[in-house]
KEKE-498712 format. One record per atom (N, C-alpha, C): x, y, z; residue in three letters. Coordinates in steps of 0.2 Angstrom, whole numbers, plus 5000, padded with zeros to 4 digits. Each point is the difference from the previous one (the first is absolute). Example, Ala and Ser with C-alpha at 12.3 -4.5 7.8 and 13.67 -1.06 7.14 Angstrom:
2
506649725039ALA/499650065000ALA/500450065000ALA/499850054996SER/500450065001SER/499650055003SER/
***
This chain:
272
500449945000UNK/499650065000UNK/500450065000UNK/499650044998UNK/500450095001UNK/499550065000UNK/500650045005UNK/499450075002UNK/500550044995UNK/499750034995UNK/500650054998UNK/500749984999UNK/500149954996UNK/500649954999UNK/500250015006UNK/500049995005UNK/500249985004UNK/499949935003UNK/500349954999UNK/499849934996UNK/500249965009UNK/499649955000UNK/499949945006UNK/499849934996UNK/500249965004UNK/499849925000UNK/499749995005UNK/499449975000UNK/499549985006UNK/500049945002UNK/500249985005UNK/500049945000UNK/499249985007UNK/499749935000UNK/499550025004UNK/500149935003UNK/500250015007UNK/500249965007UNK/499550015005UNK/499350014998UNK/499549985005UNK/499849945001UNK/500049944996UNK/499849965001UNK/500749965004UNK/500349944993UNK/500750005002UNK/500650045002UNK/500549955006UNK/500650024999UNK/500350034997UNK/500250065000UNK/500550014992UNK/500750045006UNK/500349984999UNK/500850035004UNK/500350024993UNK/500150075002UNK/500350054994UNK/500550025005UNK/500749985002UNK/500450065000UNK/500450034998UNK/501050065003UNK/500050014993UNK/500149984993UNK/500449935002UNK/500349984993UNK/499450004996UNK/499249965001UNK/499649984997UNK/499950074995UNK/499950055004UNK/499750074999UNK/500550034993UNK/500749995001UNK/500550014997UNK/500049964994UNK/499749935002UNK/500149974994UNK/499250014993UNK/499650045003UNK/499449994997UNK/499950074998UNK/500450065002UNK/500350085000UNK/500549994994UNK/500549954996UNK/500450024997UNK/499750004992UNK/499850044997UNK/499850024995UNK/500449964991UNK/500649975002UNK/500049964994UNK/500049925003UNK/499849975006UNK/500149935003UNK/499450005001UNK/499650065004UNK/499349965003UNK/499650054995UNK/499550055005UNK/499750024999UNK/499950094998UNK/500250025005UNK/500450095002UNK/499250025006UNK/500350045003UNK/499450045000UNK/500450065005UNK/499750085002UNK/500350035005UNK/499949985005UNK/499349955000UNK/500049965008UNK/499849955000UNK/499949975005UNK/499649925000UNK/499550005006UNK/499650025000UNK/499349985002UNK/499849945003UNK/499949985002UNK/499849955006UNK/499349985004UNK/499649984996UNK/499049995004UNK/499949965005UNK/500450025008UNK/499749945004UNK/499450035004UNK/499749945004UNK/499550045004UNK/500150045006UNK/499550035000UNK/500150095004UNK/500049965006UNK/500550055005UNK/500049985006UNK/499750045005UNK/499950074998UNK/499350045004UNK/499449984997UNK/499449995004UNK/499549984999UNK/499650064996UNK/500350074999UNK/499750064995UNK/500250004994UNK/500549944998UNK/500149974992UNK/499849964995UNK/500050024996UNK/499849944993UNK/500849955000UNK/500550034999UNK/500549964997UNK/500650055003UNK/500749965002UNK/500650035001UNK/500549994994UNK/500250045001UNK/500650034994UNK/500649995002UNK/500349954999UNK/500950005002UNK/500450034992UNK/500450045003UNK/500350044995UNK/500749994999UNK/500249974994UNK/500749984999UNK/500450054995UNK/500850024999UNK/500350064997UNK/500449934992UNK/500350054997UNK/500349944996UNK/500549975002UNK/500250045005UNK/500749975005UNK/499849925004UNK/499350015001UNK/499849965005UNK/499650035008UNK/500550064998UNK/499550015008UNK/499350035000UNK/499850015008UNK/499550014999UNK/499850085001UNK/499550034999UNK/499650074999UNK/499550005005UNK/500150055002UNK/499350025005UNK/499350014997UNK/500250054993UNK/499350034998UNK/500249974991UNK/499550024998UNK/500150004993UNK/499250044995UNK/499850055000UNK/499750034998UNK/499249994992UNK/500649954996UNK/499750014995UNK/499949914997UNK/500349975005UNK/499949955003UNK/499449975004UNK/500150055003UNK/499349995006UNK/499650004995UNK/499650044993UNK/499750014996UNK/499949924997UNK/500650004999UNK/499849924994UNK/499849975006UNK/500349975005UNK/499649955005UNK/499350025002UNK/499750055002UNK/499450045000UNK/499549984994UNK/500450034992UNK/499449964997UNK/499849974995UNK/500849925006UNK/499649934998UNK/499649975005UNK/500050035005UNK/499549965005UNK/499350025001UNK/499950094995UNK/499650014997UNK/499549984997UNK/500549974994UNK/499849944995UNK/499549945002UNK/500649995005UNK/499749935001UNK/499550005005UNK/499750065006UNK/499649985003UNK/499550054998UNK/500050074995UNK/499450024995UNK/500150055006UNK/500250045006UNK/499950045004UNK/500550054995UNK/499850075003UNK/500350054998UNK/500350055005UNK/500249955008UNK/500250045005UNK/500549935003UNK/500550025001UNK/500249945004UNK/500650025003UNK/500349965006UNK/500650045001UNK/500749955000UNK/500750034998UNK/500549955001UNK/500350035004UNK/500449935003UNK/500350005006UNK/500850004998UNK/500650045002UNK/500550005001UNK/500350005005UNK/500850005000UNK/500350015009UNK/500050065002UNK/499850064994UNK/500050085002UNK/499250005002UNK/499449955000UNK/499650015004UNK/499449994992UNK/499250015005UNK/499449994993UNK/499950064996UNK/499849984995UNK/500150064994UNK/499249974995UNK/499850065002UNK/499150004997UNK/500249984993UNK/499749994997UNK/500150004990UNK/499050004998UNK/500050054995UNK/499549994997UNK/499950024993UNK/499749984998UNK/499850004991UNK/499650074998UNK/500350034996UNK/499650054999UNK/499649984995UNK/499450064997UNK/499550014997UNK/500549994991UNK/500650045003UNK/500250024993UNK/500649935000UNK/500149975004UNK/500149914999UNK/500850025001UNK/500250055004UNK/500750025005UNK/499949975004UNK/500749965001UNK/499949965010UNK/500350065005UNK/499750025004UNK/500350065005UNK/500149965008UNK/500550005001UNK/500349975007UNK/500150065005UNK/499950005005UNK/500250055006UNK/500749955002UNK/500450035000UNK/500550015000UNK/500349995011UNK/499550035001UNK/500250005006UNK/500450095002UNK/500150005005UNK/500350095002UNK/500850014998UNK/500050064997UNK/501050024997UNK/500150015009UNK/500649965002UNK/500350005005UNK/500650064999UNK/500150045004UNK/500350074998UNK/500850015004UNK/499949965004UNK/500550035006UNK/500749954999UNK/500550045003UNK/500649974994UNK/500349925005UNK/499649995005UNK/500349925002UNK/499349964996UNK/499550024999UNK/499549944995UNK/500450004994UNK/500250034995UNK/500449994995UNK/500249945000UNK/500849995003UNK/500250025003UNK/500550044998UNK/500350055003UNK/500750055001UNK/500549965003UNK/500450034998UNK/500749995007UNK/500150015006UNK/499650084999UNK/500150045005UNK/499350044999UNK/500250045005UNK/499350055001UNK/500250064993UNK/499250034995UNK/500450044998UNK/499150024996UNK/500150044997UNK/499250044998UNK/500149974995UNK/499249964999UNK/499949944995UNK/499850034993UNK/500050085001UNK/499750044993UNK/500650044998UNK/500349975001UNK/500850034997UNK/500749965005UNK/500049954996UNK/500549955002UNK/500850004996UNK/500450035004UNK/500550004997UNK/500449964998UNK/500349974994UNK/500549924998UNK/500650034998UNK/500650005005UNK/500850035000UNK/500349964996UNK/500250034995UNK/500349954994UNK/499549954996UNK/499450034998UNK/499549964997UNK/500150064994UNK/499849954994UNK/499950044991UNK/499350055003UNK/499549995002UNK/499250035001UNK/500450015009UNK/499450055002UNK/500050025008UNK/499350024998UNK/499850035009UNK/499650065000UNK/499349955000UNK/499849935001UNK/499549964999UNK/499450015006UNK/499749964997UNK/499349985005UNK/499949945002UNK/500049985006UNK/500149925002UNK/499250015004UNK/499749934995UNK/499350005003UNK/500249915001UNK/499549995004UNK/499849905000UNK/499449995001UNK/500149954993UNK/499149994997UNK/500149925002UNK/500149965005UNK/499949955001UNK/500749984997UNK/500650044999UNK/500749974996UNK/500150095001UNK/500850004998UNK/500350105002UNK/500050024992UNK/499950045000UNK/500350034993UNK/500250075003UNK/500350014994UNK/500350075000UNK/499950034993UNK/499750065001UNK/499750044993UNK/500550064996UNK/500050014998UNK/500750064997UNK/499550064996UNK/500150045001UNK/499650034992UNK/500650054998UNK/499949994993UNK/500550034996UNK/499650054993UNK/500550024998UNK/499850044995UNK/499649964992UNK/500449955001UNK/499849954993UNK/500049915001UNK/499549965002UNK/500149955005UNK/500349964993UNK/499950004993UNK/500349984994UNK/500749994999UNK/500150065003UNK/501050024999UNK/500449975006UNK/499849965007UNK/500149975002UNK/500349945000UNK/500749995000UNK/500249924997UNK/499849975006UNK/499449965003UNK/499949955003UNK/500449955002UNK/500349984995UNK/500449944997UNK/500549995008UNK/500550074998UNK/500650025003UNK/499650025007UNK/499850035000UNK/499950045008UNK/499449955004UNK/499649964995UNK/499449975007UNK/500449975006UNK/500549944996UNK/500449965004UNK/500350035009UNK/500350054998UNK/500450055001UNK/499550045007UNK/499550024998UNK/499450035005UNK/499749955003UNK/499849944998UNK/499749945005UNK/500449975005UNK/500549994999UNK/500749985004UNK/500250045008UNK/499950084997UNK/500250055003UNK/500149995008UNK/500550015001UNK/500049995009UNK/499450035003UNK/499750044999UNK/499550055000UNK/499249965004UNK/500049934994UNK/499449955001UNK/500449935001UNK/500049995008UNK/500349935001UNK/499249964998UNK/500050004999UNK/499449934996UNK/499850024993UNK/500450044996UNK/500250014993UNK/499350035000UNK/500050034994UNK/499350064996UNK/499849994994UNK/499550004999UNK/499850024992UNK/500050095000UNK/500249994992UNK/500250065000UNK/499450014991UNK/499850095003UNK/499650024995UNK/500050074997UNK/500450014994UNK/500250074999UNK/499350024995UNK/499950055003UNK/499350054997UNK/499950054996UNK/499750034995UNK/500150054998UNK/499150035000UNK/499850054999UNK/499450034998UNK/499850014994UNK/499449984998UNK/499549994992UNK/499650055001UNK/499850035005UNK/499350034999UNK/499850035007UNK/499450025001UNK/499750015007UNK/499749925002UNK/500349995005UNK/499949925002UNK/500249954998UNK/500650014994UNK/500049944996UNK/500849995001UNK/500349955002UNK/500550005000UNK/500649954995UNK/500650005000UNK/500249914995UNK/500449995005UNK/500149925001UNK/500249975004UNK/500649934996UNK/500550035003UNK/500449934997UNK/500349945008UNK/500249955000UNK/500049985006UNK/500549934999UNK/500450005003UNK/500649975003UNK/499649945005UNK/499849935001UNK/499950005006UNK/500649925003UNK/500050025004UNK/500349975006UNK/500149925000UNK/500549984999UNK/500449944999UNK/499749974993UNK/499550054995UNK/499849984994UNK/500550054994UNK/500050065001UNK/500250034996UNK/499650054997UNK/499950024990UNK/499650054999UNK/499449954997UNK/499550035003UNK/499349964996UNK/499450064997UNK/499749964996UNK/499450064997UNK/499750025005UNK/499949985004UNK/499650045007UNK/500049975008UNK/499650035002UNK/500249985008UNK/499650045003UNK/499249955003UNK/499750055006UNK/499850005002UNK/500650005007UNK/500050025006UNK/500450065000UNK/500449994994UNK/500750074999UNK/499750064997UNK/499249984998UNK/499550074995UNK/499850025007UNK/499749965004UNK/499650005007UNK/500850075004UNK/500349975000UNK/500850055002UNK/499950064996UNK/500050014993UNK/499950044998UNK/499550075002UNK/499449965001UNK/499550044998UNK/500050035009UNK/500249965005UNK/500150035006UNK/500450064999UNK/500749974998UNK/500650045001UNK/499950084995UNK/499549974993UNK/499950084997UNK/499550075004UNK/499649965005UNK/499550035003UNK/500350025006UNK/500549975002UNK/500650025007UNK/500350074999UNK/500350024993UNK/500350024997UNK/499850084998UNK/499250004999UNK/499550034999UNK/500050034992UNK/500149914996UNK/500250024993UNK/499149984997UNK/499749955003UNK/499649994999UNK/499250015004UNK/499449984997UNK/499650015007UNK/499949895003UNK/499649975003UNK/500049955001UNK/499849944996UNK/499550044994UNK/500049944995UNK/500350024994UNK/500349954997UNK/500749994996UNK/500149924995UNK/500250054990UNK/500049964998UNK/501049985001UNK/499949944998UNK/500849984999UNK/500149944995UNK/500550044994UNK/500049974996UNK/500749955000UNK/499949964998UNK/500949965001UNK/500249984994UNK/500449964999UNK/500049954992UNK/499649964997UNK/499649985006UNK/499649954997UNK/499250044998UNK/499950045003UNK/499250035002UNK/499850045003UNK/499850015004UNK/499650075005UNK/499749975004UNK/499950015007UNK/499849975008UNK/499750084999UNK/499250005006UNK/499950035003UNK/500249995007UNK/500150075003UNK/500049995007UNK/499950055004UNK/499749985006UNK/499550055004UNK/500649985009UNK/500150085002UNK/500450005006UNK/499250015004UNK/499749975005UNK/499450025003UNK/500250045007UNK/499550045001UNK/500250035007UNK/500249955007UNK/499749964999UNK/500249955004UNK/500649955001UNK/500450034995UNK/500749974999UNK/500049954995UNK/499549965000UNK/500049954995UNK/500150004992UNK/500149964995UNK/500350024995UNK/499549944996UNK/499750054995UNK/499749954994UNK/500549984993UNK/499749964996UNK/500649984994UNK/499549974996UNK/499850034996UNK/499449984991UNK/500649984995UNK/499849934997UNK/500449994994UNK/499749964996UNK/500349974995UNK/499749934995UNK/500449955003UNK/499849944998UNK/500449935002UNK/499649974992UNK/501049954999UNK/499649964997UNK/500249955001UNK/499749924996UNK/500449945002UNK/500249994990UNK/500749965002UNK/500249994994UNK/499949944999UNK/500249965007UNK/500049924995UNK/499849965006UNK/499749945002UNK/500049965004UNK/500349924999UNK/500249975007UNK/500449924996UNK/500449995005UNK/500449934997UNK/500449985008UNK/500650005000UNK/500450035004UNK/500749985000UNK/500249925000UNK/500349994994UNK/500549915002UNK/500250005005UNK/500049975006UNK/500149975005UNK/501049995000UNK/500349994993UNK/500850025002UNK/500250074999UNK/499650024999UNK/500250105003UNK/500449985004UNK/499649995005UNK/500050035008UNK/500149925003UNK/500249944998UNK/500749965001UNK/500750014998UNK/500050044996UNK/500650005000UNK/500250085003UNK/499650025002UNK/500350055005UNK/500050015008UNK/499849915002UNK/499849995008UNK/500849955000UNK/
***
């Protein structure tokens, strides 16, 4: 499946066993042996009783992820599919996350509240999270929000001209975020409309990422660039997103699924 090329393998562990660790994840993430995806997705059952489905989140590294935005969407609505509701919630480690089908057939997930203070990030150190200085970093001068994972947002003059490539590595790593950052350099299109490119975190550059728009769309309304509803455009497409007075963070997109079918079973033998 994909939100905005921002591409998943779903695998569904509700019923049986499925033990996916790193190597398996690693072996089923490599893009000319298995399968690829930014992430690997995982459907076991919910472990709060206020869930449809949990969501185990794997990186192409293998590790895991707290949040995954556009994820949560594809998981949202296949469970939709299957039980015909057009509300339901998924369960992650970062906690339940509403998801509902709109009218206009956008999955919109709340997101849960942008965490602002510099030890939820986390920081190193204490320091004002709406301008965050990186000594010796290519970009400084960020916004470090946590949408259920840290990001740090940059806005620049031209988010296009930014070599990504070169500087994401460089800014994730940064002593700055001991538990590394996704990194999102921003430019402005318009009144409300932003572009977004996004680095994210033990994945590299992907078409989109959003939990990093959810980042965005805080950090632009932090900054007093935008007001609280905001579009955000990336590589792959355009998220809506709404900053509520209540902290919580909304996120409207498409999902698609591209394929369905089983992995051969010496995948992920030859990678145990």
């Amino acid at each position: 499946m994909h939100g905005l090329g921002n591409d998943f393998v779903v695998l569904d562990g509700r019923e049986a066993s499925l033990p996916i660790g790193v190597a398996e994840a690693r072996a089923i993430g490599d893009r000319r042996t298995g399968v690829g995806f930014d992430q690997l997705l995982i459907m076991r059952p919910a472990r709060d009783s206020a869930a449809d489905v949990f969501m185990e989140i794997r990186n192409t590294d293998g590790s895991e992820a707290e949040a995954c935005g556009n994820g949560t969407r594809c998981v949202a609505a296949l469970v939709m599919d299957e039980t015909g509701n057009d509300s339901i919630s998924v369960e992650t480690v970062a906690g339940v996350l509403p998801a509902t089908r709109r009218e206009d057939g956008l999955v919109c997930v709340d997101m849960g509240p942008a965490n602002l203070d510099w030890s939820d990030i986390p920081l190193a150190k204490a320091a004002d999270t709406l301008h965050i200085e990186l000594e010796g970093a290519p970009l400084s001068d960020a916004v470090g929000i946590n949408i259920g994972n840290p990001h740090a947002v940059f806005f620049v003059d031209d988010a296009e001209a930014v070599e990504l490539n070169a500087v994401g590595p460089q800014l994730e790593t940064h002593a700055m975020f001991p538990a590394r950052a996704n990194i999102e350099v921003v430019s402005g299109l318009g009144t409300d409309k932003l572009r977004m490119r996004v680095w994210e975190r033990a994945v590299g550059i992907t078409q989109a990422c959003g939990s990093g728009a959810c980042a965005v769309a805080v950090a632009a309304h932090r900054r007093g660039l935008t007001g609280r509803a905001v579009e955000v455009v990336l590589d792959g497409g355009t998220l809506f997103l709404e900053w509520r007075d209540d902290g919580h963070v909304l996120m409207a997109g498409p999902t698609a699924t591209v394929f369905r079918g089983l992995l051969d079973p010496s995948l992920l033998e030859a990678a145990s």
